[in-house]
DRENDO-1510 file (C-alpha; in Angstrom, 1 decimal, always signed):
<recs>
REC; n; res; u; v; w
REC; 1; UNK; +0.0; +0.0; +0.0 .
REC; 2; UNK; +2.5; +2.4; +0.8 .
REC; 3; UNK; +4.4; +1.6; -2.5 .
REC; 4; UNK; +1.1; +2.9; -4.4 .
REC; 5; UNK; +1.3; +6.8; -5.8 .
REC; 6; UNK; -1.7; +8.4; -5.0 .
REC; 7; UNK; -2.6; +8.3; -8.9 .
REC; 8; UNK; -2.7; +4.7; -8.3 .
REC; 9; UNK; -4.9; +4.2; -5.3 .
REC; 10; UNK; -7.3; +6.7; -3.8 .
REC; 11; UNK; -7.9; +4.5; -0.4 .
REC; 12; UNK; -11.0; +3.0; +0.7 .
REC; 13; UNK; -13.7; +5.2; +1.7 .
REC; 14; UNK; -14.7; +5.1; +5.1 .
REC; 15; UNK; -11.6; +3.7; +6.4 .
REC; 16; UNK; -8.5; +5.5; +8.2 .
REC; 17; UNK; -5.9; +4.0; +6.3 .
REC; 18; UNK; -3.3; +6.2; +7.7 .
REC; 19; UNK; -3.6; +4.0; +11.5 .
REC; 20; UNK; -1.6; +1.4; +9.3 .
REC; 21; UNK; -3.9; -1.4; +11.6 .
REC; 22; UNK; -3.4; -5.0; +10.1 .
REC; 23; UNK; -7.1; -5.3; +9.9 .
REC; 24; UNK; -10.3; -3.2; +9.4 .
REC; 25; UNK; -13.9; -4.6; +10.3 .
REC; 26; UNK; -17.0; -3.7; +8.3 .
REC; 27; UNK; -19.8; -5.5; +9.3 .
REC; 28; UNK; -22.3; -5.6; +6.4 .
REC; 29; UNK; -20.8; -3.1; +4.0 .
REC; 30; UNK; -19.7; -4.6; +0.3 .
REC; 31; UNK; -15.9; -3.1; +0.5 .
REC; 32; UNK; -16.1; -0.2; -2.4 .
REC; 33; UNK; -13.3; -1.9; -4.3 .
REC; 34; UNK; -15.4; -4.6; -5.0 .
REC; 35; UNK; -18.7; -2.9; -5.4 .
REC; 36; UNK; -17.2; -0.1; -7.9 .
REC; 37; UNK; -15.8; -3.2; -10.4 .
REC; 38; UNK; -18.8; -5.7; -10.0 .
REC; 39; UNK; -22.0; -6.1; -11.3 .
REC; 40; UNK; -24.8; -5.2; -8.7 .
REC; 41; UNK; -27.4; -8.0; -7.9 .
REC; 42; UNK; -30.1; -5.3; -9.8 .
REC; 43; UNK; -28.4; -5.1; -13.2 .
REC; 44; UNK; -30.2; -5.6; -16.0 .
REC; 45; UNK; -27.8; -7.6; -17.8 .
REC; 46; UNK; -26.6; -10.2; -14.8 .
REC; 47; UNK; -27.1; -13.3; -16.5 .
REC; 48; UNK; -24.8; -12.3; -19.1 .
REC; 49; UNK; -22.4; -11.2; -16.3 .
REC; 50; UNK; -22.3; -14.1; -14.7 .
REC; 51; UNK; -21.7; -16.9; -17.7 .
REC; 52; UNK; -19.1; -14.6; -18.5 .
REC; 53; UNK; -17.1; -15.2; -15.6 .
REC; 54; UNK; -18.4; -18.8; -15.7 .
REC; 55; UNK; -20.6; -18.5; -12.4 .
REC; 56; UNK; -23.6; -19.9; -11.3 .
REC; 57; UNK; -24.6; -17.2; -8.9 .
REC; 58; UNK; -23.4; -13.8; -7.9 .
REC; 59; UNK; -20.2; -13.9; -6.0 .
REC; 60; UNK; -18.8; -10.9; -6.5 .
REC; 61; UNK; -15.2; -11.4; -5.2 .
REC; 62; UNK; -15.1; -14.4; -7.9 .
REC; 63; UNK; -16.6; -12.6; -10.4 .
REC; 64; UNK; -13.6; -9.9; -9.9 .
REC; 65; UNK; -10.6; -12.8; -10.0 .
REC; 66; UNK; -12.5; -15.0; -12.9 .
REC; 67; UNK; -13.2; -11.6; -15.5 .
REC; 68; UNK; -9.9; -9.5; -16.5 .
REC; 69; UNK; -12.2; -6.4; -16.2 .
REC; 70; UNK; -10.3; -3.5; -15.3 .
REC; 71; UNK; -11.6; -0.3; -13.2 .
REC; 72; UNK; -11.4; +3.0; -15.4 .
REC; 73; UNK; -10.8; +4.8; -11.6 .
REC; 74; UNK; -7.3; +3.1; -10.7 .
REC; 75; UNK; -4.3; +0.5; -12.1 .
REC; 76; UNK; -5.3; -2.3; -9.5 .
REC; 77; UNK; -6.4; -5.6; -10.8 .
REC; 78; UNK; -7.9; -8.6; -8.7 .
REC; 79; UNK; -5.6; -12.1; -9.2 .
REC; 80; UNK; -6.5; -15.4; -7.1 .
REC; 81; UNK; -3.8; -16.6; -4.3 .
REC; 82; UNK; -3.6; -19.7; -5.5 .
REC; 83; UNK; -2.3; -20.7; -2.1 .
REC; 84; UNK; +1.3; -20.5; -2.4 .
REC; 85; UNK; +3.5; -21.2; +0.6 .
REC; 86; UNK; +6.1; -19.2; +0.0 .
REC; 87; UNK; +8.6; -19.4; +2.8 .
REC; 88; UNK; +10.3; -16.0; +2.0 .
REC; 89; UNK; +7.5; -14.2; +4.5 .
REC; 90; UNK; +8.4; -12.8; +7.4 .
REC; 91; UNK; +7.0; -14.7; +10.4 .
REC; 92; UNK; +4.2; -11.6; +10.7 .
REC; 93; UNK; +3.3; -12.1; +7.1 .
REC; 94; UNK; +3.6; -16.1; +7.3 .
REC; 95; UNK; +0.5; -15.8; +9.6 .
REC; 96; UNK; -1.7; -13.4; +8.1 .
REC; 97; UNK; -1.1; -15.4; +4.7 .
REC; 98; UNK; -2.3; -18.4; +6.5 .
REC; 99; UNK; -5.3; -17.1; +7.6 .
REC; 100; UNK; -5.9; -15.7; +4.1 .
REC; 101; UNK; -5.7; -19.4; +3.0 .
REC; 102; UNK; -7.8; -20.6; +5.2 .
REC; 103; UNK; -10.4; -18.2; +4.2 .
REC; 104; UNK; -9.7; -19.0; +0.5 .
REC; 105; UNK; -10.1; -22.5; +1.2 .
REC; 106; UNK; -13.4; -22.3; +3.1 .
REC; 107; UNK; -14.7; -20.5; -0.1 .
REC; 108; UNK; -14.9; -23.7; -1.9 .
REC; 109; UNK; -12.2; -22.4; -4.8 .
REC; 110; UNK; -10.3; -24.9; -7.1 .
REC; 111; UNK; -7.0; -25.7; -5.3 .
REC; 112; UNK; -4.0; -25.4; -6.9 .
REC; 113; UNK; -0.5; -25.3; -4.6 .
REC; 114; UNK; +2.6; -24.7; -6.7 .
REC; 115; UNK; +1.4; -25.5; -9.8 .
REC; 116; UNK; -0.1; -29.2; -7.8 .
REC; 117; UNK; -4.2; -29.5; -8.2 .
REC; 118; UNK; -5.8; -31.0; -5.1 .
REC; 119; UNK; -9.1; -32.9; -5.0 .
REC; 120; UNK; -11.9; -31.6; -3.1 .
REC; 121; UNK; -11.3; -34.6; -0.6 .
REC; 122; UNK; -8.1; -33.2; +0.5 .
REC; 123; UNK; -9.9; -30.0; +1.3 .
REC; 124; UNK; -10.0; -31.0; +5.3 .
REC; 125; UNK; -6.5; -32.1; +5.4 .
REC; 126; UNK; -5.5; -28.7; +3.7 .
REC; 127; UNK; -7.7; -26.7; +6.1 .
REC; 128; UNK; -6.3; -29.0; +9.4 .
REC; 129; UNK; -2.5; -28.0; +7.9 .
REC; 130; UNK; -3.0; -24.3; +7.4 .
REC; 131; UNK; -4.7; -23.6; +10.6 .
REC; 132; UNK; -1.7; -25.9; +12.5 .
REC; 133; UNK; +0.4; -23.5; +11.0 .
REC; 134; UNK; -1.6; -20.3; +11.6 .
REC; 135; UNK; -1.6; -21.4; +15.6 .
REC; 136; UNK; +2.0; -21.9; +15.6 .
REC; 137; UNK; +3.1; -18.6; +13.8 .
REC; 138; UNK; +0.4; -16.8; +15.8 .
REC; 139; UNK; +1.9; -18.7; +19.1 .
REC; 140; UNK; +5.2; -17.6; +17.9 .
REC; 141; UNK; +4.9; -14.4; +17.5 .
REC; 142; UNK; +2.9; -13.6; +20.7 .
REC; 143; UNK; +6.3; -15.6; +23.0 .
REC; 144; UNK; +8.7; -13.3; +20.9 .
REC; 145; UNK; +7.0; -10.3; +21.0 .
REC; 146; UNK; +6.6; -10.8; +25.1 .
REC; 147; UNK; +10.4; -12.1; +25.3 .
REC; 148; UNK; +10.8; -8.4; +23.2 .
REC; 149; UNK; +9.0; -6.5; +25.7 .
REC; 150; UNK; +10.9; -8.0; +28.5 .
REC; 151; UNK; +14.2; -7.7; +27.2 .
REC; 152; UNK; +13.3; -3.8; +26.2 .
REC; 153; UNK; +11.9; -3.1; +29.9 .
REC; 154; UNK; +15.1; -4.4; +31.4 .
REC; 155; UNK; +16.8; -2.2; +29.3 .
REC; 156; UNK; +14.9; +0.6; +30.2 .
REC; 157; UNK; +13.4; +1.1; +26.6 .
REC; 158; UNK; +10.0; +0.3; +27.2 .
REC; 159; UNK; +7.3; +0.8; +29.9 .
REC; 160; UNK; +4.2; -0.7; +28.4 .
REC; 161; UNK; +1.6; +1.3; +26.2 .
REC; 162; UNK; +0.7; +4.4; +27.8 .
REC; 163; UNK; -2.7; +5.0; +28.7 .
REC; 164; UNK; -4.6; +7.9; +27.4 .
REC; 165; UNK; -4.8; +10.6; +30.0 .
REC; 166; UNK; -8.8; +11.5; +30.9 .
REC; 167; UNK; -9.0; +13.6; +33.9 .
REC; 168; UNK; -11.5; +12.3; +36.4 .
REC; 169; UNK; -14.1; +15.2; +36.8 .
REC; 170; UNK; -13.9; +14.7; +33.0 .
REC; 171; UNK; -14.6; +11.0; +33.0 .
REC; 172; UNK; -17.4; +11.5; +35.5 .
REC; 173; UNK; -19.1; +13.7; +33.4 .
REC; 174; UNK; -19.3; +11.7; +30.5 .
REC; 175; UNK; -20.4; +8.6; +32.5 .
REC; 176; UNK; -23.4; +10.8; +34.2 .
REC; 177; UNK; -24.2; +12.4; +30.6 .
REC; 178; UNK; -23.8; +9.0; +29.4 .
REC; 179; UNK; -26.4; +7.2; +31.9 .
REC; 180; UNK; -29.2; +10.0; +31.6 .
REC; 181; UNK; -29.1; +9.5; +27.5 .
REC; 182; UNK; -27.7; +13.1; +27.2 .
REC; 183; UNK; -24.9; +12.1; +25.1 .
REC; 184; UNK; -24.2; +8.9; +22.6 .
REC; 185; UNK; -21.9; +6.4; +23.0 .
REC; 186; UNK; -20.3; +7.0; +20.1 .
REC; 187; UNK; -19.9; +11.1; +21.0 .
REC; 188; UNK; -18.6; +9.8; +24.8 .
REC; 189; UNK; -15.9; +8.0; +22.9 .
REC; 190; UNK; -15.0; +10.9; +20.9 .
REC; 191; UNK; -15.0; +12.7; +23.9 .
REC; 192; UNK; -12.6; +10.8; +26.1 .
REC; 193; UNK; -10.7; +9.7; +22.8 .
REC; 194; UNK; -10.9; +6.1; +24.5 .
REC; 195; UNK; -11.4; +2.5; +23.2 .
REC; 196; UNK; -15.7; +1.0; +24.1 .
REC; 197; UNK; -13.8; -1.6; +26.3 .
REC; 198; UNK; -11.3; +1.6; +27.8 .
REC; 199; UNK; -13.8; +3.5; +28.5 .
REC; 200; UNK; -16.2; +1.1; +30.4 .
REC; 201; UNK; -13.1; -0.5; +32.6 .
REC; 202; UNK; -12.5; +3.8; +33.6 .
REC; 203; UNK; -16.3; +3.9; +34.1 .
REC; 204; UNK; -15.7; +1.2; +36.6 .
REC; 205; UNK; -13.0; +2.5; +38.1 .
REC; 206; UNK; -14.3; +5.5; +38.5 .
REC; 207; UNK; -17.1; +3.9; +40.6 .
REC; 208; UNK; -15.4; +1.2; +42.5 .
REC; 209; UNK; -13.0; +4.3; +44.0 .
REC; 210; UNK; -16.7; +6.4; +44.6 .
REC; 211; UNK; -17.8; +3.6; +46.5 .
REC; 212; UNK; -14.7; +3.1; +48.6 .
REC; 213; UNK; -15.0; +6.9; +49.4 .
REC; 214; UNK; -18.7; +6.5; +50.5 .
</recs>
């Protein structure tokens, strides 16, 4: 992504792609790179559509990787995995490609591994494999990042993620604006620039520390 000039890729609307997160959720939302370059379920000439791209029904992420249609808005085309296990990954990458074969695999696609076709009854086996290895990267990663932290703390470099600093006449505020359905959740959140499951934890801090005053 950061390789792309912005000629070539305009970002996904809706999304803050500039917090560089390794995921983004969308619950119910067709990602605009897909619905921009697909047919909708409305268009007058679907059937067409679909025999083109030799489908029986509207999947529109296979419709993408099975037509060589290319968006007029950007340079970006859609290609299939094809579930290569390529060992030059970093360990970080190793695991999110896993999972991305896993999910390939639960979509029912043809499976082809270095150029070697495998049968749909080797599905299982494939999907057993995959998500061995997607524990043990995951595992992995999660013992050397702590053994990272440690090392770092005796060093002096690092103290643990700082927590956002929201005074406590502040936070009581919000919590009592919150309660009496003055204010929204989401408007308390952008208030106290905290996380739903921060801000709920302060919330009860902030009462457990009334109570003991009472």
């Amino acid at each position: 992504m950061d390789g792309l000039t912005p000629v070539d890729w305009g970002g996904i609307p809706g999304l803050d792609l500039d917090l560089r997160r390794e995921r983004y959720y969308r619950v119910g939302v067709i990602p605009t790179f897909i619905s921009e370059r697909t047919p909708s379920p409305n268009r007058v000439n679907l059937k067409e559509e679909l025999e083109r791209a030799n489908l029986d029904y509207l999947n529109r992420l296979q419709w993408l990787i099975n037509t060589d249609t290319i968006y007029t808005g950007d340079k970006l085309i859609v290609e299939q995995d094809g579930f290569n296990n390529f060992t030059g990954f970093s360990n970080k990458n190793m695991q999110w490609h896993a999972l991305s074969v896993l999910q390939l695999l639960g979509m029912r696609l043809p499976i082809d591994i270095h150029g070697v076709r495998f049968c749909e009854q080797e599905r299982s086996t494939l999907i057993k494999a995959y998500l061995i290895e997607y524990e043990f990267l995951a595992t992995k990663r999660r013992v050397q990042q702590k053994r990272g932290q440690m090392e770092a703390g005796e060093r002096g470099v690092y103290t643990g993620r700082k927590p956002i600093d929201v005074s406590l006449p502040l936070l009581d505020e919000v919590r009592q604006k919150l309660k009496a359905g003055r204010i929204t959740l989401d408007e308390a959140l952008a208030i106290t620039k905290l996380s739903k499951a921060t801000l709920y934890r302060r919330f009860k801090d902030l009462e457990e520390s009334q109570n003991r005053k009472v």
